[in-house]
VEXDREN-2710 file (C-alpha; in Angstrom, 1 decimal):
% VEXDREN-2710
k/r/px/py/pz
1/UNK/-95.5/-132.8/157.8
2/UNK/-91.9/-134.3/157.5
3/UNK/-90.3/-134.5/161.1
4/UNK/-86.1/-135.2/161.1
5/UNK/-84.7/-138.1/162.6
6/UNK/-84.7/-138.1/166.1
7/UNK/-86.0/-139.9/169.6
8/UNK/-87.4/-139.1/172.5
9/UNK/-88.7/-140.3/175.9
10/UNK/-92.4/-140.7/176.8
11/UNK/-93.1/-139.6/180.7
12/UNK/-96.6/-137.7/181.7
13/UNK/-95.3/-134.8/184.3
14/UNK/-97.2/-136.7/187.2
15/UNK/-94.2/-139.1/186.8
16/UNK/-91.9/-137.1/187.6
17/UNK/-90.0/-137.5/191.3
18/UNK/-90.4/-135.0/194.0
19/UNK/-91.9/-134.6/197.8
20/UNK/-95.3/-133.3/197.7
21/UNK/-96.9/-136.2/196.3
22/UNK/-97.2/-135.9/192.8
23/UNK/-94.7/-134.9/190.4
24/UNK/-95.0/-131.1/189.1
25/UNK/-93.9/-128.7/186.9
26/UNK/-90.9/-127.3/189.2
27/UNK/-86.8/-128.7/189.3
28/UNK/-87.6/-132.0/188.7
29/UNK/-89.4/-131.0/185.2
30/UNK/-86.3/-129.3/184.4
31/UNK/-84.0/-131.4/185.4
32/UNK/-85.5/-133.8/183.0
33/UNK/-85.0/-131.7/180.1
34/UNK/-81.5/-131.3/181.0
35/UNK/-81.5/-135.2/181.4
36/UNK/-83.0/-135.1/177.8
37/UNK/-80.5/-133.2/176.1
38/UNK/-77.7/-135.0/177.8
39/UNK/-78.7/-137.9/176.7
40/UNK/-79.3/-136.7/173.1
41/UNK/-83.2/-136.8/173.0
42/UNK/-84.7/-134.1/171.0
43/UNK/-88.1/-135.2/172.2
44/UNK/-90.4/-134.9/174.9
45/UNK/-94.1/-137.0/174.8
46/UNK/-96.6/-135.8/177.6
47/UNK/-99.6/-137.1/178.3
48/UNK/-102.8/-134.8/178.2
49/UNK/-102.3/-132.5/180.6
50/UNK/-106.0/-131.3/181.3
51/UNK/-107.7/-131.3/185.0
52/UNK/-108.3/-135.2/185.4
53/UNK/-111.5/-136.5/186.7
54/UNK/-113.2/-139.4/186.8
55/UNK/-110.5/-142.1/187.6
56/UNK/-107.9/-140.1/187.3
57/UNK/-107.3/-140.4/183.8
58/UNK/-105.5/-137.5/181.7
59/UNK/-108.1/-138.6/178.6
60/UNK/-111.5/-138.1/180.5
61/UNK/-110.8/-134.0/181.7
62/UNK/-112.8/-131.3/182.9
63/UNK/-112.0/-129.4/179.7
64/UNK/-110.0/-129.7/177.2
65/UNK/-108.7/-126.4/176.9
66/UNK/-107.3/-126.3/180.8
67/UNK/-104.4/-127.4/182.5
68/UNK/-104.4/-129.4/185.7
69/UNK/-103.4/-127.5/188.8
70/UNK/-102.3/-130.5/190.6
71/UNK/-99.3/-130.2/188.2
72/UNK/-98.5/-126.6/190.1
73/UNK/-95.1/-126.8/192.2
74/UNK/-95.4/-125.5/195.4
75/UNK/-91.6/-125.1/195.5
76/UNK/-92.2/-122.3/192.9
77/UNK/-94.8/-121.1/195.1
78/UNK/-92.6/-120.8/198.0
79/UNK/-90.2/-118.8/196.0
80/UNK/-92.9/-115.9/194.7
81/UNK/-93.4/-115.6/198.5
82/UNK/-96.6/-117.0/198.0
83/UNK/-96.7/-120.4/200.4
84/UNK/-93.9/-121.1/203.4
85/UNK/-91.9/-124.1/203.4
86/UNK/-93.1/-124.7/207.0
87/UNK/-96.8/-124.7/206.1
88/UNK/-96.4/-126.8/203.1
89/UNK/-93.9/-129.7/205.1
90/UNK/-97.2/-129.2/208.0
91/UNK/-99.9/-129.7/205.3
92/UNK/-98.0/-132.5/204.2
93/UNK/-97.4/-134.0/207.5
94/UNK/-101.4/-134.1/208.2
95/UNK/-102.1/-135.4/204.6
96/UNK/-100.4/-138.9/205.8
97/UNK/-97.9/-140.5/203.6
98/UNK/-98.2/-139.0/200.0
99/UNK/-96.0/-141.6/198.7
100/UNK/-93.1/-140.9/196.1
101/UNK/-93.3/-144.3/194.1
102/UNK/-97.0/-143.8/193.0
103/UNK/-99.5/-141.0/193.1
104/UNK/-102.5/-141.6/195.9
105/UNK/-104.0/-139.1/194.2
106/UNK/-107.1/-138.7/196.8
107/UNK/-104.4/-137.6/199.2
108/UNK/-102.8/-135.1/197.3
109/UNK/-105.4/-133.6/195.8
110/UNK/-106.8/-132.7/199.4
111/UNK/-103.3/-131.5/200.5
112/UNK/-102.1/-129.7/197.4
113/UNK/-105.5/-127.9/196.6
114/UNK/-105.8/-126.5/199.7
115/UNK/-102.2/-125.0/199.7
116/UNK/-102.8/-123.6/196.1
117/UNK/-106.1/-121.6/197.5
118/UNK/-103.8/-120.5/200.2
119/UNK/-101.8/-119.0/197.7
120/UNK/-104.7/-116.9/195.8
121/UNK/-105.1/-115.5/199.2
122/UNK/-101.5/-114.3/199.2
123/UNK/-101.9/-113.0/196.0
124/UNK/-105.2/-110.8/196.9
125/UNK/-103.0/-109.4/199.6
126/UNK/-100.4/-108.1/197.2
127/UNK/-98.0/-110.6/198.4
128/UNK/-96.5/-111.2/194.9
129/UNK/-95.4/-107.3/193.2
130/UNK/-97.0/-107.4/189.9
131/UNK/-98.7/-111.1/189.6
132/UNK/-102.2/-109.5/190.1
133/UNK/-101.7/-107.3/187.2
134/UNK/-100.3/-110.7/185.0
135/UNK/-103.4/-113.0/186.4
136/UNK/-106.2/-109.7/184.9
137/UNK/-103.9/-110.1/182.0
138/UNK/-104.3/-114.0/181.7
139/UNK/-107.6/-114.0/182.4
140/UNK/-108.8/-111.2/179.7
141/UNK/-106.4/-113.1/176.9
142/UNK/-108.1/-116.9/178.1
143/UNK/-111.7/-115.8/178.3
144/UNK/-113.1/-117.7/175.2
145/UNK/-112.5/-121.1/177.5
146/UNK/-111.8/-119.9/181.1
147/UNK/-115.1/-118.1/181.9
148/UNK/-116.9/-121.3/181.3
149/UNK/-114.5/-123.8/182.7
150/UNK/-114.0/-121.4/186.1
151/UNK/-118.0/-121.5/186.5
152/UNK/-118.2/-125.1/185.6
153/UNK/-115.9/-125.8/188.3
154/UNK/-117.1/-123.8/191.0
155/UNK/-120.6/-125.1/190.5
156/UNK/-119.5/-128.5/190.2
157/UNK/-117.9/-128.1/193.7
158/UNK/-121.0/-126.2/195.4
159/UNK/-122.7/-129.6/193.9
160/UNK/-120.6/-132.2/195.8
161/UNK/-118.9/-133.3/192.9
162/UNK/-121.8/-134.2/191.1
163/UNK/-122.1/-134.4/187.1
164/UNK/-123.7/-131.2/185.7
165/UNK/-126.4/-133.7/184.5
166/UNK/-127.7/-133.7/188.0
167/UNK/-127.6/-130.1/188.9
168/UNK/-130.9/-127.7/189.3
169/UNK/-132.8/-127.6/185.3
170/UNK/-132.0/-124.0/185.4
171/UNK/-128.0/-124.7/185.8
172/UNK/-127.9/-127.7/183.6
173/UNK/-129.3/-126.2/180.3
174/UNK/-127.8/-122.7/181.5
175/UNK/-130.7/-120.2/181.6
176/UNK/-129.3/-116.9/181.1
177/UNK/-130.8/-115.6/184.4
178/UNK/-129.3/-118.8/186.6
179/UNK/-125.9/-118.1/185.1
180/UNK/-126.3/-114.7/186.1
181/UNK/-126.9/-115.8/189.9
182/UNK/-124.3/-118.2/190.0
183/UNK/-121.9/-116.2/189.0
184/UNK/-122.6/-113.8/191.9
185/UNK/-123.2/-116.4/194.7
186/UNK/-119.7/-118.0/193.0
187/UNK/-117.9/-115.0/192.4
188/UNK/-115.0/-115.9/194.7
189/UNK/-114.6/-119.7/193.9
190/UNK/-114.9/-119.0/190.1
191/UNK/-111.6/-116.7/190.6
192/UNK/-109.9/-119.4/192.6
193/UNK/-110.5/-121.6/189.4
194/UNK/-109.1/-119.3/187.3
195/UNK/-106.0/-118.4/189.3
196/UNK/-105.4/-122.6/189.7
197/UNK/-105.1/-122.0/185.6
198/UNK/-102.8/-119.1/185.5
199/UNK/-100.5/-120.8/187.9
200/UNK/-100.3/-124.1/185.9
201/UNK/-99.9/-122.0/182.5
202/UNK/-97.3/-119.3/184.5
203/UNK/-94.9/-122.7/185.1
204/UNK/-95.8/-124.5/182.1
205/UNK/-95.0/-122.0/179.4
206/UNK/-91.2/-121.0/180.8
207/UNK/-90.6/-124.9/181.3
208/UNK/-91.3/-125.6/177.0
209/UNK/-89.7/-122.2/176.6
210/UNK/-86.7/-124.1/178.7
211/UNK/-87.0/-127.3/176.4
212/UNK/-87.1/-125.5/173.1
213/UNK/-83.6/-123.5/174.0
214/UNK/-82.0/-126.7/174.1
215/UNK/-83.9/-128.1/171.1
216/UNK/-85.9/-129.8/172.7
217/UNK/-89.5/-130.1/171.1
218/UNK/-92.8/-131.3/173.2
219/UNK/-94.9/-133.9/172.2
220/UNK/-98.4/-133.1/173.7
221/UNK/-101.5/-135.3/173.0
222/UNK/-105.4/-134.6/172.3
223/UNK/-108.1/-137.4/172.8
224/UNK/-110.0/-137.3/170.1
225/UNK/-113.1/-137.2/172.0
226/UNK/-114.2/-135.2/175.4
227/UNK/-115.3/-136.2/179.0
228/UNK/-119.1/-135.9/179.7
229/UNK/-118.7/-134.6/182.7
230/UNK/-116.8/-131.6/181.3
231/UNK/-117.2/-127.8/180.4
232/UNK/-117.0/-128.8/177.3
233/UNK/-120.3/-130.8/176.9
234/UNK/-121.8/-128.2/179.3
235/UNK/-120.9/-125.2/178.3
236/UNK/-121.7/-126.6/174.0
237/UNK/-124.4/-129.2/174.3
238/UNK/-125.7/-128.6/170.8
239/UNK/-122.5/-129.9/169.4
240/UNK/-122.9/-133.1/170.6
241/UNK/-125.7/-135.9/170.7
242/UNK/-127.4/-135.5/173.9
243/UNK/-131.0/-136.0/174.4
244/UNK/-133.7/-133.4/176.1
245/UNK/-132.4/-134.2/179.7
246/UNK/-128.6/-133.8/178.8
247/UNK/-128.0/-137.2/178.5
248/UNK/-126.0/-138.8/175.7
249/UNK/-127.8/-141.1/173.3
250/UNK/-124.9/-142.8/172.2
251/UNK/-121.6/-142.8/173.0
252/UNK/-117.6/-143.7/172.0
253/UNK/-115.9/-146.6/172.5
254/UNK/-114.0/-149.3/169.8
255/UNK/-114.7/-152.8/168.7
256/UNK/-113.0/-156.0/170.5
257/UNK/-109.1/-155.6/169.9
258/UNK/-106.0/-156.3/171.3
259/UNK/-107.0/-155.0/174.6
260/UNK/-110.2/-156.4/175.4
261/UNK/-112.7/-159.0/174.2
262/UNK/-115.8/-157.5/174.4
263/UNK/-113.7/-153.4/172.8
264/UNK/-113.4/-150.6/175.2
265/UNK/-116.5/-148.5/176.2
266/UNK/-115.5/-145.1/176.6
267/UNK/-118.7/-143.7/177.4
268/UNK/-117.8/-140.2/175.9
269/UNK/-120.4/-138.2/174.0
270/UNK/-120.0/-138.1/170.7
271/UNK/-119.9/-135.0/167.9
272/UNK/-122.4/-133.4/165.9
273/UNK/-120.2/-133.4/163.4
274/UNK/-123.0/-131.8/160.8
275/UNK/-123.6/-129.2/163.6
276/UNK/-119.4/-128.6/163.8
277/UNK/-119.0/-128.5/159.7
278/UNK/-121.8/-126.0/159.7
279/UNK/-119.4/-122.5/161.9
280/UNK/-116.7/-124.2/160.0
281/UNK/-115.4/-126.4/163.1
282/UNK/-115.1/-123.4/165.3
283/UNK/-114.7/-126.0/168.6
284/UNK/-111.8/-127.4/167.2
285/UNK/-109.9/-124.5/165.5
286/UNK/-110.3/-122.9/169.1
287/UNK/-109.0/-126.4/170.7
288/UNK/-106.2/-126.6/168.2
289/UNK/-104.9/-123.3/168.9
290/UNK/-104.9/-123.7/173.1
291/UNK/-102.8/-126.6/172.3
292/UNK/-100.4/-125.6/169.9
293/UNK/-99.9/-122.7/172.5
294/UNK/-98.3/-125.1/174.7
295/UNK/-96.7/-128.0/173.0
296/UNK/-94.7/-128.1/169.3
297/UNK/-96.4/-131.1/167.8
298/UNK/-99.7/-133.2/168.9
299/UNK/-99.9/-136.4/168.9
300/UNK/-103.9/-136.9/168.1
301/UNK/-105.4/-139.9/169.8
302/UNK/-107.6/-142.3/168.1
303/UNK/-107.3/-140.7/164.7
304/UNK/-109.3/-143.3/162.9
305/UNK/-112.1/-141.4/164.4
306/UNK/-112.0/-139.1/162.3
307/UNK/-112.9/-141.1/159.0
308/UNK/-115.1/-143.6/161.0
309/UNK/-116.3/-143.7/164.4
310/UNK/-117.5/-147.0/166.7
311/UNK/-120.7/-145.9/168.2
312/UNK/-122.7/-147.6/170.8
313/UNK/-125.7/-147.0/172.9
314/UNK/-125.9/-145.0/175.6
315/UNK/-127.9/-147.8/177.2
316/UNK/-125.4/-150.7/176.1
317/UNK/-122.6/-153.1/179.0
318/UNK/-120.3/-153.4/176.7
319/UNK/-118.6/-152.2/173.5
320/UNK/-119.6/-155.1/171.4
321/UNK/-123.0/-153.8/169.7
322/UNK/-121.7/-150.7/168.0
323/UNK/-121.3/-149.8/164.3
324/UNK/-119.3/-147.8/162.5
325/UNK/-120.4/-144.1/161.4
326/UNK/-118.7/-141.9/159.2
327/UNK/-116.4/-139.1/160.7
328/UNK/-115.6/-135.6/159.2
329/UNK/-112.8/-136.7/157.2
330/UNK/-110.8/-134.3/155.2
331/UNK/-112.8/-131.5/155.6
332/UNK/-112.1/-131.2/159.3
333/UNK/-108.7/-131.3/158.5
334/UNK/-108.8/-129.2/155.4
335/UNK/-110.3/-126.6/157.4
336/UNK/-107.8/-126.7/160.4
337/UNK/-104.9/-126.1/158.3
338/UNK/-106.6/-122.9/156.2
339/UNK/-106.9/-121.3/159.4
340/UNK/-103.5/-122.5/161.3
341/UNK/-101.1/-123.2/158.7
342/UNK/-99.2/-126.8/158.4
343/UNK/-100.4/-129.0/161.1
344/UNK/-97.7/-130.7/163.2
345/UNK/-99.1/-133.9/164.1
346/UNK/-99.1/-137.7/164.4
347/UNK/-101.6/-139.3/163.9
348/UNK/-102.4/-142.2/166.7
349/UNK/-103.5/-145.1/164.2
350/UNK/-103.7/-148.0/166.1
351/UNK/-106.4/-150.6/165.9
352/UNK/-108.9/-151.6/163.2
353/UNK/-107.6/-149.2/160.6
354/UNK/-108.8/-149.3/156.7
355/UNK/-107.5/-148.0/153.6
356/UNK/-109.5/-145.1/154.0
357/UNK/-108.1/-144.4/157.2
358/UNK/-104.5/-144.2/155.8
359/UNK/-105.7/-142.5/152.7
360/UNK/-107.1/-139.6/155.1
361/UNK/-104.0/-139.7/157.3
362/UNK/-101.3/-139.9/154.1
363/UNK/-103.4/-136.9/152.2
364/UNK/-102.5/-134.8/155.0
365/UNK/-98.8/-135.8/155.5
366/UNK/-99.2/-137.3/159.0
367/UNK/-97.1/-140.0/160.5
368/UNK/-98.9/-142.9/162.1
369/UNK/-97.2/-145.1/164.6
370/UNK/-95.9/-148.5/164.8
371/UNK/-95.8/-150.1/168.1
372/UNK/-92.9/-152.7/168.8
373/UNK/-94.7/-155.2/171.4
374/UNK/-97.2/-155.8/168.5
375/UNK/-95.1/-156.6/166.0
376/UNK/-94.1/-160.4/167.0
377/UNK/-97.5/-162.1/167.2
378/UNK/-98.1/-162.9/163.8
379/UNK/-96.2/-163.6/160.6
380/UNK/-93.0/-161.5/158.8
381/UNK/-95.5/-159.4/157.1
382/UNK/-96.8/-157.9/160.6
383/UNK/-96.8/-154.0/159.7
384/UNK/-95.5/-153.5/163.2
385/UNK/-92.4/-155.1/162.5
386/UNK/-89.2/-152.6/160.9
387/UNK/-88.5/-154.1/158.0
388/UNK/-92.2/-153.2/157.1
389/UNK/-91.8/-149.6/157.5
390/UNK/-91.6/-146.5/155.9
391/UNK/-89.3/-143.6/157.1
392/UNK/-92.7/-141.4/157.6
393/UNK/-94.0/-142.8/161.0
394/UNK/-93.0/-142.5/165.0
395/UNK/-92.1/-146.0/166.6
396/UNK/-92.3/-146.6/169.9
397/UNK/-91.4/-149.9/171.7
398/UNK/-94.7/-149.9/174.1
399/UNK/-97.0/-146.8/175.1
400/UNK/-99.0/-145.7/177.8
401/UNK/-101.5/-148.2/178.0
402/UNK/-98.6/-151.3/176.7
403/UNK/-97.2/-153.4/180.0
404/UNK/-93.5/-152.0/180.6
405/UNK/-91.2/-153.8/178.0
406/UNK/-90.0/-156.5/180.7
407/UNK/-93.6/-157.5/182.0
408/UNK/-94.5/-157.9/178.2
409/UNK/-91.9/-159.8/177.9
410/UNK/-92.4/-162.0/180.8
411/UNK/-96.2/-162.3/179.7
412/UNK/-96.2/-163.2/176.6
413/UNK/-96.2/-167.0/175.3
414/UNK/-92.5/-168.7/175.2
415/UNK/-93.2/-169.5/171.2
416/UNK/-93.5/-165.4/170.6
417/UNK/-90.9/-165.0/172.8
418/UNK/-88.9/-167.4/170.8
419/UNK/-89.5/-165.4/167.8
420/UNK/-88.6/-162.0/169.4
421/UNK/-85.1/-163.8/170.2
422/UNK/-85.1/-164.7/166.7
423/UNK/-86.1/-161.7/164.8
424/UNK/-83.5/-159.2/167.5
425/UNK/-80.4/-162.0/167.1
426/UNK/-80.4/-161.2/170.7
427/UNK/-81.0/-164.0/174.5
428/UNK/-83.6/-161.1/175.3
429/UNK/-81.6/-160.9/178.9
430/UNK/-81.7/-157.3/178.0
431/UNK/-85.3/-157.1/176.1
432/UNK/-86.1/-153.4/176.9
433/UNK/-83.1/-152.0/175.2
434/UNK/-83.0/-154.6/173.0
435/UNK/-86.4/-152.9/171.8
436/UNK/-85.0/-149.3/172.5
437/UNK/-81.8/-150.2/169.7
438/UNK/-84.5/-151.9/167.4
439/UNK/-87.0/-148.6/167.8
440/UNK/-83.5/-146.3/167.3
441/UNK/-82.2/-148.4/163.9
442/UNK/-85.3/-148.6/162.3
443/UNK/-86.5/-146.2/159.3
444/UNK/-88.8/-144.5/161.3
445/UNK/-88.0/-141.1/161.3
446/UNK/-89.1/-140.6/165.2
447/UNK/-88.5/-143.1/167.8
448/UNK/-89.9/-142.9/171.5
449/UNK/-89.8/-144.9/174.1
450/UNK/-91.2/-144.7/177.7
451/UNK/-88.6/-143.8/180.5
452/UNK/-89.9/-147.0/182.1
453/UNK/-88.2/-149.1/179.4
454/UNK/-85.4/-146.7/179.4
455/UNK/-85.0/-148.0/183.2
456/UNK/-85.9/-151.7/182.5
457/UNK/-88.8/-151.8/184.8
458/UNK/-91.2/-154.7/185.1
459/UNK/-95.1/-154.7/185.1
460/UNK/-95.3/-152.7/188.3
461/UNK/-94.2/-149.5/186.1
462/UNK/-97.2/-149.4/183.9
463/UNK/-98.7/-146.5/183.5
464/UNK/-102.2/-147.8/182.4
465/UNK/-104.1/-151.0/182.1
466/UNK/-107.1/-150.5/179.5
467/UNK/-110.7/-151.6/181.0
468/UNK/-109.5/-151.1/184.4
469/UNK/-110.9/-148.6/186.0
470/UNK/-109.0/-147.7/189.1
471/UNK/-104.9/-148.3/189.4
472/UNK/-103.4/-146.5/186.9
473/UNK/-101.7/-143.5/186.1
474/UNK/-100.1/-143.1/189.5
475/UNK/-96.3/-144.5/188.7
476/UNK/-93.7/-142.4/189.6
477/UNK/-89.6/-143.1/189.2
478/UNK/-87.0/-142.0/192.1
479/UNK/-84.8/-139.0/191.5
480/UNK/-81.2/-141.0/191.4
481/UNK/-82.8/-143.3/189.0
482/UNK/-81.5/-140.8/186.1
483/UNK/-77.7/-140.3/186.2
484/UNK/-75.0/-139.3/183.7
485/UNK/-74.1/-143.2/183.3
486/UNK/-77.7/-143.4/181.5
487/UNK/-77.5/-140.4/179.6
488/UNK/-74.5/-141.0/178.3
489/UNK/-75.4/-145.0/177.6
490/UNK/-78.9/-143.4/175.6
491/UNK/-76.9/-140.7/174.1
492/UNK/-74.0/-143.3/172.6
493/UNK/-77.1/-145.8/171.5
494/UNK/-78.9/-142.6/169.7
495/UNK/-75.8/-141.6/167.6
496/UNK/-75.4/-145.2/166.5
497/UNK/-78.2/-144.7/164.6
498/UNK/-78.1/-140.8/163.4
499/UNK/-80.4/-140.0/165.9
500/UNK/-78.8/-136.6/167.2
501/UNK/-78.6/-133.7/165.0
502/UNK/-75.0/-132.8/165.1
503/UNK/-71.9/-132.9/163.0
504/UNK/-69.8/-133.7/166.5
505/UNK/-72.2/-136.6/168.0
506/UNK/-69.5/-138.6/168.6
507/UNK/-67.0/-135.8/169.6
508/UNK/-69.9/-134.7/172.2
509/UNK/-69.8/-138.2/173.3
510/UNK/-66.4/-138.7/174.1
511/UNK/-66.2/-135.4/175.7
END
């Protein structure tokens, strides 16, 4: 699919500023879209926005079809009549210091959760005209996904926490009869699960509604493989390879790389891909459609996956004793777009990618992506540098799991550094929008960037460090750090380079 020329920021929603903790899906979300359009951004990257689990990582979810309620704004709350301001500033004052720089997520998810049960009680007692009749509605229209999840997570809590591997036999390989039971003894929690979702869907569908009327398109983003302790292994266990006991027998991860020495062990299971091809890839039509629902285009993580996987072990320390197997390929693909039409996506194809992987990626017309802070470690033929590309691809100057643009910068060897200076023309005082103008001049028909390059942070902005396994995802920016100085400074830098989609860019400029 061929995007227009355009840019965009990168910032997951738990960024976002605010007092309760954790950023959400209330002002502060729209205030950022209104931050995007002034500053001439036609794009908006998100994170996955799934219930996190394990680590608090946005790519290891509970499912991969729900949101996560931690994103819910209690402000909006407050205005349905459905929380006080008073109890919520009281909560807060006995959850300790939530923090507004970083997320202590153990705090706020004792604090928030508790406030958004509150709520379900206020909406049993009618509080709210008319939002019991729109949560039956939601809850009829998400059943394919919700049923499962809402029980998976209620049982999951009557368990401690625990993994569904460890729960009673009956429970774990779901006998029709336990199921039954549970569902009774559970009947309560499992509607407080699906109430969390209709909250977090109920604000998240008006705020991309919001974006889109200012043109303003979401980028969302799909791991390319599933948590283990999810609904989604539980609740489909024959599409994956687990043995007799639920466990996996081998599992995702990627060869050494950039990243790490001895590759990255995910420890996801993987596909039964024969199993998938055989209901014609049900699974992921069903996923594909919850998540076009809520964003415009997906950006689809690890895509060389999907011609050749690393697998490794279930049993295996380390990444290093995998070996490729073949993916799905182009009939996974083929298949998704018979049933939803053209396929808005880009295809994450970072790492050890082969010709096949391209030819599978160019035969269905998706961009890949070229990642700046790669691109200055080798020679001029580097296919990360600009002059190597090709209009069809989305560059970015650093992502998620890169350092910030300034603690790269600082980090890397004073002979690459030397030939960054060289190849910009520029002292690198400036480096992250030095790397923001190369991203915005190049070919590429979509440039990104993370806000926190945007701001010229250092290290202590990074989102994620890869192999760690605690420490990340919990940055947050202040709300005076955006101002119309900044927009307008983006906004000037993005029509340089016919970047805005408007006959009067500079006219809107200079107004």
């Amino acid at each position: 699919m061929h995007f227009p020329r355009s840019s965009g920021i990168l910032l997951h929603p738990t960024s976002l500023p605010g007092q309760w903790g954790i950023g959400d899906l209330g002002a502060s979300a729209y205030r950022f879209v209104d931050f995007l359009d002034a500053a001439g951004q036609r794009l908006w990257q998100v994170l996955p926005l799934g219930p996190t689990g394990y680590g608090d990582s946005p790519y290891q979810c509970f499912s991969a079809f729900a949101g996560n309620p931690l994103l819910v704004s209690l402000d909006d709350l407050v205005d349905r009549g459905l929380l006080g301001q008073a109890e919520i500033e009281a909560a807060a004052h006995a959850a300790g210091n939530l923090g507004s720089d970083h997320v202590d997520y153990g705090r706020v998810i004792s604090f928030k959760l508790g406030l958004l049960r509150a709520s379900y009680e206020r909406m049993c007692d009618g509080v709210a005209i008319g939002l019991a009749d729109a949560f039956e509605a939601f809850c009829v229209e998400q059943d394919s996904w919700l049923d499962d999840y809402a029980l998976f997570v209620a049982l999951k809590d009557a368990h401690g926490g625990a993994s569904w591997n460890t729960w009673e036999p009956e429970l774990r390989s779901r006998k029709a009869a336990a199921l039954r039971k549970a569902r009774k003894d559970l009947a309560t929690q499992i509607r407080v699960q699906k109430y969390l979702q209709f909250l977090f869907f109920s604000q998240w569908v008006p705020l991309k509604a919001y974006a889109n009327e200012r043109d303003i398109r979401i980028i969302g983003d799909a791991p390319i493989f599933v948590a283990y302790d999810s609904a989604d292994v539980w609740a489909n266990p024959k599409l994956f390879y687990l043995d007799d006991e639920g466990l996996p027998t081998v599992v995702a991860g990627v060869p050494p790389d950039y990243f790490s020495a001895t590759g990255q062990l995910w420890g996801n299971p993987l596909y039964r891909w024969d199993r998938m091809a055989k209901d014609g890839y049900a699974w992921w039509i069903a996923r594909l459609r919850q998540i076009f629902s809520t964003v415009d285009i997906l950006r689809l993580d690890h895509f060389r996956g999907f011609e050749a996987y690393w697998e490794v072990p279930a049993d295996e320390k380390t990444a290093i004793n995998g070996t490729w197997v073949k993916g799905p390929g182009a009939a996974l693909f083929a298949r998704l777009h018979e049933v939803l039409g053209e396929l808005p996506i880009i295809a994450e194809d970072l790492g050890v990618i082969t010709p096949e992987v391209n030819a599978l990626r160019e035969q269905f017309g998706f961009p890949g992506m070229k990642v700046l802070q790669f691109a200055f470690g080798d020679d001029s033929d580097n296919p990360y540098l600009p002059h190597n590309y090709e209009p069809d691809c989305v560059v970015y100057s650093g992502t998620h799991d890169n350092n910030t643009t300034v603690g790269w910068f600082q980090d890397i060897s004073e002979q690459e550094r030397e030939a960054v200076r060289l190849y910009l023309g520029r002292d690198g005082s400036d480096i992250a929008w030095d790397l923001i103008r190369l991203a915005l001049m190049s070919v590429a028909d979509i440039s990104v960037v993370p806000l926190q390059d945007i701001l010229r942070l250092g290290r202590h902005a990074r989102m994620n460090t890869p192999g760690r396994p605690d420490g990340n995802w919990n940055w947050r920016f202040r709300a005076e750090a955006l101002n119309d100085g900044l927009a307008f400074g983006v906004r000037l830098l993005t029509a340089a380079y016919g970047r805005i989609e408007t006959r009067h860019a500079v006219t809107e400029i200079q107004s």
